[in-house]
C-alpha positions in Angstrom: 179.3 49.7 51.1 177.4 46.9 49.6 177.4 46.4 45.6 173.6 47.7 44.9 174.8 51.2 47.0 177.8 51.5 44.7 176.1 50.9 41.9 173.7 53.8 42.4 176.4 55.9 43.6 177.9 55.3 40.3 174.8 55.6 37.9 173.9 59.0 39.3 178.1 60.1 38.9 177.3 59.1 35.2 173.6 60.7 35.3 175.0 64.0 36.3 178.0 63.4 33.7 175.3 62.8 31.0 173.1 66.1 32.2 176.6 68.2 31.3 176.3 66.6 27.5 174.0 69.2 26.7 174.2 72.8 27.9 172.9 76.2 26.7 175.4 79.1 27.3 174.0 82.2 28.4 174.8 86.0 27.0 178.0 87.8 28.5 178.4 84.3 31.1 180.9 81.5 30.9 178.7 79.4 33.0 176.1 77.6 30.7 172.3 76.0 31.8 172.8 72.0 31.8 170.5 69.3 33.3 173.2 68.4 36.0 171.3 70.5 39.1 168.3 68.5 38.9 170.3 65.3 38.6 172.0 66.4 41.4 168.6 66.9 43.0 167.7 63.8 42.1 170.4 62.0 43.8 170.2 63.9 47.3 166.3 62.7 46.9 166.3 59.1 46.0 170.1 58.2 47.4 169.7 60.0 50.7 172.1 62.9 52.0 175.3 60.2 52.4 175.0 58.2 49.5 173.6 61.6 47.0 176.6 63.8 48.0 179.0 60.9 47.4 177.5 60.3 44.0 178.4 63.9 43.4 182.4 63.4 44.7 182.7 60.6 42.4 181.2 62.8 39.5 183.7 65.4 40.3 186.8 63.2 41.1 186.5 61.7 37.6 186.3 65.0 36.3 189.3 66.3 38.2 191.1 62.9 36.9 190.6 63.7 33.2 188.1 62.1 32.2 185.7 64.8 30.2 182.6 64.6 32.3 182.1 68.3 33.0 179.7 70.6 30.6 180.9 70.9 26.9 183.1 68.1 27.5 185.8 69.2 29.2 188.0 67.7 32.3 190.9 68.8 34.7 191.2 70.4 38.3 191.1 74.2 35.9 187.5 73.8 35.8 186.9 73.1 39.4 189.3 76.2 39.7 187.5 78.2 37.7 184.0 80.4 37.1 181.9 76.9 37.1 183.9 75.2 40.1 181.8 76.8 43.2 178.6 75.3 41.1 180.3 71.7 40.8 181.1 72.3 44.9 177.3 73.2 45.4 176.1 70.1 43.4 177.8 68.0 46.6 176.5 70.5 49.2 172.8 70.0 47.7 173.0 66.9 47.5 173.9 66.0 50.9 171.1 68.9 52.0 168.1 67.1 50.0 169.1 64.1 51.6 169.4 65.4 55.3 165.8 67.0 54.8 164.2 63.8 53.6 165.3 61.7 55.6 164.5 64.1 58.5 160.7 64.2 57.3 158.8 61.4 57.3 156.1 62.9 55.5 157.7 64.5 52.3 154.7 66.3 50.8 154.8 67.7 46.9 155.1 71.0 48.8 158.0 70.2 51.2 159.8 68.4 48.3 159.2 71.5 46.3 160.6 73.9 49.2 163.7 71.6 49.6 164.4 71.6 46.0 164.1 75.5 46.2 166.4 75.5 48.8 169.3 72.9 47.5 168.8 75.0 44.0 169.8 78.5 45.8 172.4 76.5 47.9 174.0 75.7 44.7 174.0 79.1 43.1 174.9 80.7 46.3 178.1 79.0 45.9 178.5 78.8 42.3 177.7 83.0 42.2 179.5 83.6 45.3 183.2 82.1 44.1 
């Protein structure tokens, strides 16, 4: 992997770290809103399905490591084992999904984009709801 790849694989790991900073928790749910999905939407578009989905297995391999990149700070495989983990999962599988799609279309309308984004967004709940 050349130096500029991992260097964008590494700024969106941080991006999506960063969008956790700041979360609003809902009524009655342990699982708050943050600004990580459309980071993670982000990196499917603009890294491409290989590249977004590894930016995403970083982000979660420092957070399994200890280092307190998840939402409200905190770290440690518990998380990915608990009510958020199938969200974290879904962050990779939408990322890698974005990518697939846009790399697959050549012309990537507003609307296509939108319908993509759509999709990866219910790809992650699917499997943040479904664990």
């Amino acid at each position: 992997m050349r130096i500029k790849q991992m260097a964008l694989v590494s700024l969106f790991a941080a991006l999506t770290a960063i969008g956790g900073i700041y979360s609003f928790p809902l009524p009655l749910s342990p699982v708050p809103i943050t600004l990580q999905s459309l980071v993670t939407l982000l990196a499917g578009l603009i890294l491409g399905s290989r590249l977004g989905a590894l930016s995403q297995i970083v982000y979660i391999a420092l957070g399994v490591a200890g280092l307190p990149v998840f939402s409200k700070g905190q770290a440690g495989i518990g998380v990915l084992l608990g009510p958020t983990g199938g969200y974290l999962l879904g962050f990779i599988a939408a990322a890698y999904i974005i990518g697939l799609l846009t790399e697959r279309n050549e012309s990537n309308s507003f609307s296509k984009l939108f319908f993509i984004f759509i999709l990866a967004t219910l790809i992650i709940y699917i499997l943040g709801v479904g664990r």
